[in-house]
Steps between C-alpha positions, in 0.01 A plus 500: 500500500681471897734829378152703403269393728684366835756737581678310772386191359676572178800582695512169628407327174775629331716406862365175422595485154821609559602346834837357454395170784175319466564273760210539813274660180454242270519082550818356321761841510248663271510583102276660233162322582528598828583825445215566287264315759610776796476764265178371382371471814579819586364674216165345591504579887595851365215521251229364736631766811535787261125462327379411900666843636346685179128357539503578832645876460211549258240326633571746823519830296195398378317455805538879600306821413584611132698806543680654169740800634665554132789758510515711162863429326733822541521618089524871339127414358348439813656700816269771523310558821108502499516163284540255771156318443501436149903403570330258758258355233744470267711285726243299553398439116873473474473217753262291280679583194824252680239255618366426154825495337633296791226240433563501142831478517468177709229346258175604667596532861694124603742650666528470841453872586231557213167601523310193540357577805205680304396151368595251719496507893848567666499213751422267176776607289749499792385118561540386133862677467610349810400147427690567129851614763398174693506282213792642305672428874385130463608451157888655581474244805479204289746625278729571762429094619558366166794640532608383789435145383685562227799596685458162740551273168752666387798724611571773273750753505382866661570660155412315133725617250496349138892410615401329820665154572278295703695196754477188358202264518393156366269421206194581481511719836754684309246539184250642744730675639559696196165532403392672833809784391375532132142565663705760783666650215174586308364637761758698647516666115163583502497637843721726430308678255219520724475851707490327849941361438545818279356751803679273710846517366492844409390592865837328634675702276347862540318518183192627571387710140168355416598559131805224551289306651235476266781436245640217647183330587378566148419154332700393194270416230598242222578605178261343209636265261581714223564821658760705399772646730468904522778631328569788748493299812508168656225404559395168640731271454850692551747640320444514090733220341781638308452454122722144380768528232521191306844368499641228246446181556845403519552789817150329637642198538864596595309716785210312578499432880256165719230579606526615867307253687172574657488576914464180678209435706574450878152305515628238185849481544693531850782402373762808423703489178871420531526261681275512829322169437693328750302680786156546331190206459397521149105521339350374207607797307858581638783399253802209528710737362575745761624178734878519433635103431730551766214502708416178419830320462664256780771383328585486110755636240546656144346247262740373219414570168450140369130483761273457264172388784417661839350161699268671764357301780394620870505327834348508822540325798337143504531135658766481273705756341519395128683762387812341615487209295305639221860761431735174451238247338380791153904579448603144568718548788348260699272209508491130379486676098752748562748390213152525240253838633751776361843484279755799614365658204169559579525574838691806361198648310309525810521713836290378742288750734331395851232729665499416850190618634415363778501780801644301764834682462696237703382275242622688229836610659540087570442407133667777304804416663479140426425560148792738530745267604369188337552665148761722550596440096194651412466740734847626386465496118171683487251221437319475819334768682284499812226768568286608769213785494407616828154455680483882567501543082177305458168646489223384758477121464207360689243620233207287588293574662299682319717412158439138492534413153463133389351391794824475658552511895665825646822291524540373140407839385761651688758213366445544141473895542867506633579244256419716209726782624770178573500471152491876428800591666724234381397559134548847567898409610558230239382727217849682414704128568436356175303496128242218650353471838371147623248451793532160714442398848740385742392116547524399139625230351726590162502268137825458380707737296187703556683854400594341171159391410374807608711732330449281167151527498522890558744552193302280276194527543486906617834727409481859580374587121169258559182708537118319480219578346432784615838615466601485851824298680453231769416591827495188692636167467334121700748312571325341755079445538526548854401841668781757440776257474718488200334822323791704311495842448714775248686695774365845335176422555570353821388856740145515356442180610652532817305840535183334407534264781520804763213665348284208502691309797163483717243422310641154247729209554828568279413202273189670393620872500738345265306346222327888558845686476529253127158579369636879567779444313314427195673129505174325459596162449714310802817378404527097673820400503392149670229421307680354173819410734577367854497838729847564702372522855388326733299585844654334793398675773210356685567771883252804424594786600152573641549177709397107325531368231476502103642214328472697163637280226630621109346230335726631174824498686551107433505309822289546765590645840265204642570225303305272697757174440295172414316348750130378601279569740332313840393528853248391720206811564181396418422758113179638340450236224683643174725784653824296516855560608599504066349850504726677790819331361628445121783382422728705264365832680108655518391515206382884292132419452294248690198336404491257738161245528374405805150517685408854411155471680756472896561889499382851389861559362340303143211688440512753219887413392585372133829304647526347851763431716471220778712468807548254768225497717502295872232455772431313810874639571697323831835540625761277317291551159738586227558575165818377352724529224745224443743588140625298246863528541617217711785650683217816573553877322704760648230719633563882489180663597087392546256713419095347667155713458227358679122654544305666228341824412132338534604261776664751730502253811638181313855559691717253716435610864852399548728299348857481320715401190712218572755381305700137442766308363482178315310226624253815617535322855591799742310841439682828619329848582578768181226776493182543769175610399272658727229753542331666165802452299436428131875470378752313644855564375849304569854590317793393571773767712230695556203332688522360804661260513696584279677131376283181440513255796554268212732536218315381265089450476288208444188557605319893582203469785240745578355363857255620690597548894127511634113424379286723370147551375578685210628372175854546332518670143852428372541731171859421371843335655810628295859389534791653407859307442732801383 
């Protein structure tokens, strides 16, 4: 070791080790891997000078004339005079009696001062041992590098203590994070046993016995499985247990105290207990219950004691903010159906809870305080409460690359990762508001008297005593077939789903981790509310919140959002023979399944399908070429919204170059500008207050025109036209 062998060099090793500054020494501020690298190094510069100074003392002693001049040890056997020459041999028999046990002692002469020499030439043997120096010097090089690189990714505190707190980080950089100061913590542990930290430390404090050293760089060896402690001491494992006295069971239980909770992780969990979570990001592993509600909460009151439903819905910022109609039109307290949605009575066995998530905190400041002051009733009685988690709680978001899971592009990955925890933090603050927790959206349409239906359906069909097959309760509830709308929960099993969702949050959509989180539950059959009765929601919002369109319809629900009003269809383009203008537009709304029939043999889209569906298919396309829609009524419909997709997956170019949707009253005489379409679009979207413009030019409409502004060479594909009149 540097202490033995270096002399000043172990000085400075344990300097090194003990320095209370490693900046200037080590890259980063320094910490245990690059102490160990100097130390390292130095051990091996020190080996490889100490065996090059030795070689060369003893490959120049034996260069010179042999000359033995013993000197007789002084004892009361041998101190006569006369007997100097046999005193002389005997030195010099005495002599080779050390050599040979010297050698022996050092297994046949490897030492570096051993008697080698005999066998193998000096200069030889001081070559090979320097080369060895040389290369233990390259190998503590490297190892001081790693380090280094190690110390680039990652900052780590200069001392790593199993009580360290590390500064917070973001998802998986955090999980790294913590697996880098698991690996430092090994390490450091088993450095310390080694004699290089042991000489070291006990250097800087003046202990210099060879007997404690040897003693405290003594390796701890494992005791067998079945070994028996030593009665008189110790031994390995500490401190012999004291003998238990059974107690009865009645003093067990009186006395029995938790179990203290294991030490946290700093690598899983960042986020401190009692109520830190505010200031922390979370990771797949960290827990919603150390973020205090208060945290979380905007605005919101004691619920009363008659709440028999959380409602939970989130919002973020979009074309149009839905969330400030949706409020009024589920309770009844606004809207054309206002006097029908809710009685008084059942909006009393709710308490409605909105996650605003969005982090454009204008945004959020600017609708809490509408919702605030637009329901002031509710606001005031405990039944409506507005929450918001903040961006710095939520783990590293933009997960693909490399996680790319479903083929998804890095932005919908990172949408439906933060959507998961969305939904995980607002189940996690609904969970204490009430027995039953329901999950909607915020553009949804609501059936009437829909708490009443679905509260009847709960207590007949499952009360708290019902249990299945396999003797287990409900878990989850459809009330809805569409994605994670309408799904009703039992508020005590509401926090492992909402956990679930942050451990899994990257890698599935929430509709699938859910039908995972059931199958977990043991609930093995789904419970379909809508399947044997009309479901109680309906999707309305067509603004994504990843930008276009989705004119997502519950076909269960009753009416259709498009309910395509009666009408037939014309123009003047030039088709393909058989793809018609009947297949982009049907009246009464688009219809579940298509098998349409037309000439199959006109595109690849036909080959290898058991049902078809046609579309409207143009060529030879000028400007002035239209395709019209001219309804039934004859006074014309009261048009709301239009939804158009043109072009098709295997016809990618079969767009309008550039053209618009023109609408006009009756007599279909005068046509005004509504929507354009230009460029690569595929979906053209108009509603009304919201699009631009945002009123008809007409108050009522005839006739609809699609109308090409210019020619082109390529050919129009026309998929489906669908009209809205509520």
């Amino acid at each position: 070791t540097v202490g033995a062998q270096g002399g000043e060099s172990g000085a400075a090793a344990s300097c090194l080790l003990n320095r209370p500054s490693w900046i200037g020494c080590c890259p980063g501020g320094g910490g245990v891997w690059c102490r160990l690298g100097w130390a390292s190094l130095l051990e091996g510069a020190a080996a490889a000078l100490t065996a090059t100074w030795q070689l060369a003392q003893r490959e120049a002693s034996s260069m010179r004339p042999s000359r033995r001049t013993a000197v007789a040890p002084r004892s009361t056997s041998s101190g006569r005079t006369g007997g100097g020459r046999s005193a002389g041999r005997g030195g010099d028999e005495g002599e080779d009696e050390k050599d040979k046990a010297a050698q022996g002692s050092h297994g046949g002469g490897w030492s570096v001062g051993g008697g080698l020499s005999g066998s193998i030439p000096p200069r030889l043997l001081s070559r090979g041992l320097c080369c060895a120096g040389l290369l233990i010097l390259l190998q503590n090089l490297l190892l001081l590098r790693w380090g280094s690189l190690a110390l680039q990714g990652c900052t780590l505190v200069s001392e790593v203590a199993p009580s360290a707190e590390l500064p917070p980080s973001s998802g998986q950089g955090a999980f790294l994070r913590g697996v880098v100061v698991d690996t430092v913590k090994s390490l450091s542990a088993a450095a310390s046993t080694s004699s290089l930290v042991v000489r070291g430390a006990l250097h800087a404090r003046g202990a210099s016995s060879p007997a404690s050293v040897a003693k405290a760089s003594a390796p701890v060896a494992p005791r067998k499985p079945g070994a028996r402690r030593s009665k008189k001491g110790h031994g390995h494992d500490g401190p012999p247990a004291k003998k238990r006295t059974s107690a009865p069971a009645t003093t067990r239980k009186a006395t029995l105290a938790p179990t203290p909770a294991p030490e946290r992780r700093p690598s899983l969990d960042l986020v401190p207990a009692g109520g830190a979570a505010a200031t922390g990001p979370m990771t797949p592993l960290s827990s919603l219950n150390d973020i205090p509600r208060e945290k979380l909460r905007i605005f919101g009151s004691e619920v009363p004691s008659t709440v028999k439903y959380s409602i939970g819905f989130g919002s973020v910022k979009r074309k149009k903010d839905y969330i400030l109609e949706t409020v009024g039109t589920m309770l009844g307290l606004s809207g054309d159906m206002s006097k029908s949605i809710l009685t008084a009575q059942e909006r009393e066995m709710v308490v409605l809870v909105a996650h605003l998530s969005d982090f454009d905190m204008v945004w959020v400041r600017s609708v809490s305080n509408k919702l605030r002051t637009d329901y002031t009733d509710l606001v005031s009685s405990g039944r409506f409460h507005v929450m918001h988690a903040p961006q710095e709680m939520y783990p590293l978001l933009e997960v693909c690359p490399p996680l790319c899971t479903y083929k998804d592009e890095p932005l919908r990955a990172k949408w439906r990762s933060k959507q998961n925890l969305d939904y995980a933090f607002l189940m996690h603050y609904s969970a204490p508001l009430a027995p039953f927790y329901l999950q909607i959206e915020d553009d949804l349409g609501f059936a009437n008297n829909w708490v009443t239906k679905m509260d009847d359906y709960v207590k007949s069909h499952y009360p708290p005593t019902w249990r299945s097959k396999d003797n287990v309760p409900w878990r989850l509830i459809d009330f809805s077939q569409l994605g994670f709308i309408g799904k009703m929960f039992q508020a005590d099993e509401l926090s492992r789903m909402a956990q679930y969702l942050v451990l899994f949050y990257d890698q599935m959509p929430c509709d699938l981790l859910l039908s995972d989180w059931m199958q977990s539950m043991n609930q093995r059959k789904r419970i379909d509310y809508w399947r044997k009765q009309p479901s109680l929601f309906q999707h309305v919002g067509i603004f994504r919140t990843l930008g276009g369109f989705q004119p997502l319809q519950e076909r269960k629900f009753g009416k259709l959002l498009f309910d395509n009003p009666q009408g037939w269809v014309g123009g003047n383009m030039t088709i393909v023979p058989t793809y018609e203008g009947q297949f982009a537009y049907f009246s009464g709304g688009e219809p579940q399944r298509h098998n349409d029939v037309c000439d199959y043999t006109k595109s690849p889209a036909h080959q290898k399908q058991k049902t078809h569906r046609c579309w409207f298919w143009g060529k030879e396309v000028h400007a002035g070429d239209h395709f019209q829609l001219t309804f039934a009524a004859p006074a014309g419909i009261q048009l709301k919204g239009v939804f158009l997709e043109q072009g098709h997956p295997k016809h990618e170019k079969d767009l309008f170059v550039k053209a618009e949707v023109q609408v006009a009253g009756p007599g279909c005489k005068d046509f005004f500008h509504l929507a354009p379409i230009e460029g690569s679009e595929t979906m053209i979207y108009w509603e009304e207050g919201v699009s631009n413009p945002p009123k008809l030019p007409v108050p009522k409409v005839k006739c609809l025109r699609i109308t090409a502004l210019q020619d082109q060479e390529d050919w129009v594909a026309i998929q489906q036209v669908q009209v809205r009149t509520s």
